[in-house]
C-alpha positions as CSV (number, residue, x, y, z in Angstrom):
1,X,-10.2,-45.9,0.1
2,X,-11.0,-42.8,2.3
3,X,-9.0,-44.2,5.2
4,X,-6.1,-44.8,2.9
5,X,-6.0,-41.4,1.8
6,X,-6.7,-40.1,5.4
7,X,-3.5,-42.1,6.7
8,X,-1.4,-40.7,3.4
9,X,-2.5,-37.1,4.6
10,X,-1.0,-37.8,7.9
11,X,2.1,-39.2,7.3
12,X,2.8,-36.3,4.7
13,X,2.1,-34.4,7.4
14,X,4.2,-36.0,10.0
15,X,7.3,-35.9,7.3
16,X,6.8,-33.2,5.7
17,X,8.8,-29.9,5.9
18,X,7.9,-26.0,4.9
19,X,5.0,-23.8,5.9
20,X,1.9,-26.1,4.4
21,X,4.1,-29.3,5.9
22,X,4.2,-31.1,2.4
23,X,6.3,-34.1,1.8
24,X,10.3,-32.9,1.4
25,X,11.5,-33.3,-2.2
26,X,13.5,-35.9,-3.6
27,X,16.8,-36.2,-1.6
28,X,16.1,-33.7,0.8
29,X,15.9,-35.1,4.3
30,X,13.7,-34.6,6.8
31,X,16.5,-33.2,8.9
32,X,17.6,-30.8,6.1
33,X,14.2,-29.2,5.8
34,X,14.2,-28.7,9.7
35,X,17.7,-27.2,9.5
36,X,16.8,-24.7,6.3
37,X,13.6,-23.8,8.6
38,X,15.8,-22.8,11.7
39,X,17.7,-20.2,9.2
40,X,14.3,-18.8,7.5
41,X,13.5,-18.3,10.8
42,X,17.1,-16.3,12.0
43,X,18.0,-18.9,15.0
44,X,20.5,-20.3,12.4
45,X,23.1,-18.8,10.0
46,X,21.3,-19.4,6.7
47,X,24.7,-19.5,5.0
48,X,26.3,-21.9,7.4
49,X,23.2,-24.5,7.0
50,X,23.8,-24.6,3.4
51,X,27.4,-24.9,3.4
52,X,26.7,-27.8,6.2
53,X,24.2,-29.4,3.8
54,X,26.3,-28.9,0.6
55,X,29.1,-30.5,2.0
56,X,26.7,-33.6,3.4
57,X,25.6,-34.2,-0.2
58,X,22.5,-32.4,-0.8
59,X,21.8,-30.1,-3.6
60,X,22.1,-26.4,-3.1
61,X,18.7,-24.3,-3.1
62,X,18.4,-21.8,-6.0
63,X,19.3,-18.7,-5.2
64,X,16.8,-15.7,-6.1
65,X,19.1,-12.8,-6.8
66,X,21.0,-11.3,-3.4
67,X,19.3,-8.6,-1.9
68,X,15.8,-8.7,-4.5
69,X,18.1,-7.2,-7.3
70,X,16.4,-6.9,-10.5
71,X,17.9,-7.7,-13.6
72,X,18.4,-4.0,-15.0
73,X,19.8,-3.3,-11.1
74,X,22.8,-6.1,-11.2
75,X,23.3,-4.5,-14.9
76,X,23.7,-0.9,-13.0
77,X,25.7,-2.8,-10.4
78,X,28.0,-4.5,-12.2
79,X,29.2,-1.1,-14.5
80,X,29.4,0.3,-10.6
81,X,31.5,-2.2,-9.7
82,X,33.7,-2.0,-12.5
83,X,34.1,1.4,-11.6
84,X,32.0,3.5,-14.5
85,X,30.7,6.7,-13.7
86,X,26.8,7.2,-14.2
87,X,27.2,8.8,-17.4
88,X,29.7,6.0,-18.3
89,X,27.1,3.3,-16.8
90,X,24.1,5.8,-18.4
91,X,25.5,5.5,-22.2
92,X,26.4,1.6,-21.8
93,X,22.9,1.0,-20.8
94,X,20.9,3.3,-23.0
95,X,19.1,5.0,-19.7
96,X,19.8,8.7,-18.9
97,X,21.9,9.6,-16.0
98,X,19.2,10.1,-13.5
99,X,17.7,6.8,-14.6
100,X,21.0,5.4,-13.4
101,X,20.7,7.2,-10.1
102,X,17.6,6.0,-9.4
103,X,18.6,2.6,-9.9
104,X,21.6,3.2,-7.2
105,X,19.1,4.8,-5.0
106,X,17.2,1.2,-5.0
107,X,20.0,-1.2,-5.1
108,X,21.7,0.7,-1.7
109,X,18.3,0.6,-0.1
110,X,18.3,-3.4,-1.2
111,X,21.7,-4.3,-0.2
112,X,21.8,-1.8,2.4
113,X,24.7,0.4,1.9
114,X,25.2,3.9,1.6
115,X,28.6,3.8,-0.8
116,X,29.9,2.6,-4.2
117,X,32.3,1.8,-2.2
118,X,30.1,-0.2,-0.4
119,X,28.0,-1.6,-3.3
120,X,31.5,-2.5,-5.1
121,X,32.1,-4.7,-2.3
122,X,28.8,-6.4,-2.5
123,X,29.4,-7.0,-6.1
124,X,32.0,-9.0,-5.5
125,X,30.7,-10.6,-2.4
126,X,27.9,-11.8,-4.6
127,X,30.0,-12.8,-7.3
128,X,28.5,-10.3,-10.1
129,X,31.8,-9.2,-11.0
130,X,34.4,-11.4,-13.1
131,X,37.6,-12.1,-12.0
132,X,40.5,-10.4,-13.0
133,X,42.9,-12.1,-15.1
């Protein structure tokens, strides 16, 4: 029974993907786990890999939030992006003001821009706002 267990350990090994080298999930090839360990690494356009594997058939990773955005930080975002001042986005929210700027502070440092300009346009990039109709 040891020797059985033994040969299961290598074999997960040999076919497994990921830091600890355990077996890939369910419908995720052995080739897909080596192609979404290329892009954690940077040799590979992380966004390219999944659009390659997406369009082969296999299921699309969940996404954390873009950029490590907290919850109350997309809030902030999306009022930015819909073009609110900070008192506007302040009063909306319940936070003060410099509550609000704060929150800005951390979202440019996240997404790294220096603009709402430049966080509008990652708003949209990311999808937070809506479309206009």
């Amino acid at each position: 029974m040891a020797r059985r267990a033994a040969a299961r350990h290598r074999q997960g090994r040999r076919v497994g993907c990921g830091y600890f080298r355990r077996p890939p999930a369910a419908g995720l090839s052995v080739a897909a786990c080596e192609l979404r360990a290329e892009a954690h690494t940077g040799r590979l356009d992380a966004k390219a890999c999944e659009a390659v594997l997406e369009a082969a058939g296999h299921a699309a990773l969940a996404r954390a939030r873009a950029g490590g955005l907290t919850e109350r930080e997309v809030e902030v975002l999306r009022s930015l992006a819909r073009g609110r001042s900070m008192k506007e986005i302040a009063r909306e929210l319940a936070i003060s003001p410099k509550t609000v700027h704060h929150h800005l502070q951390h979202i440019y440092a996240k997404i790294g821009v220096g603009t709402r300009a430049g966080a509008t346009l990652y708003a949209m990039e990311q999808g937070y706002t809506a479309p206009l109709h």
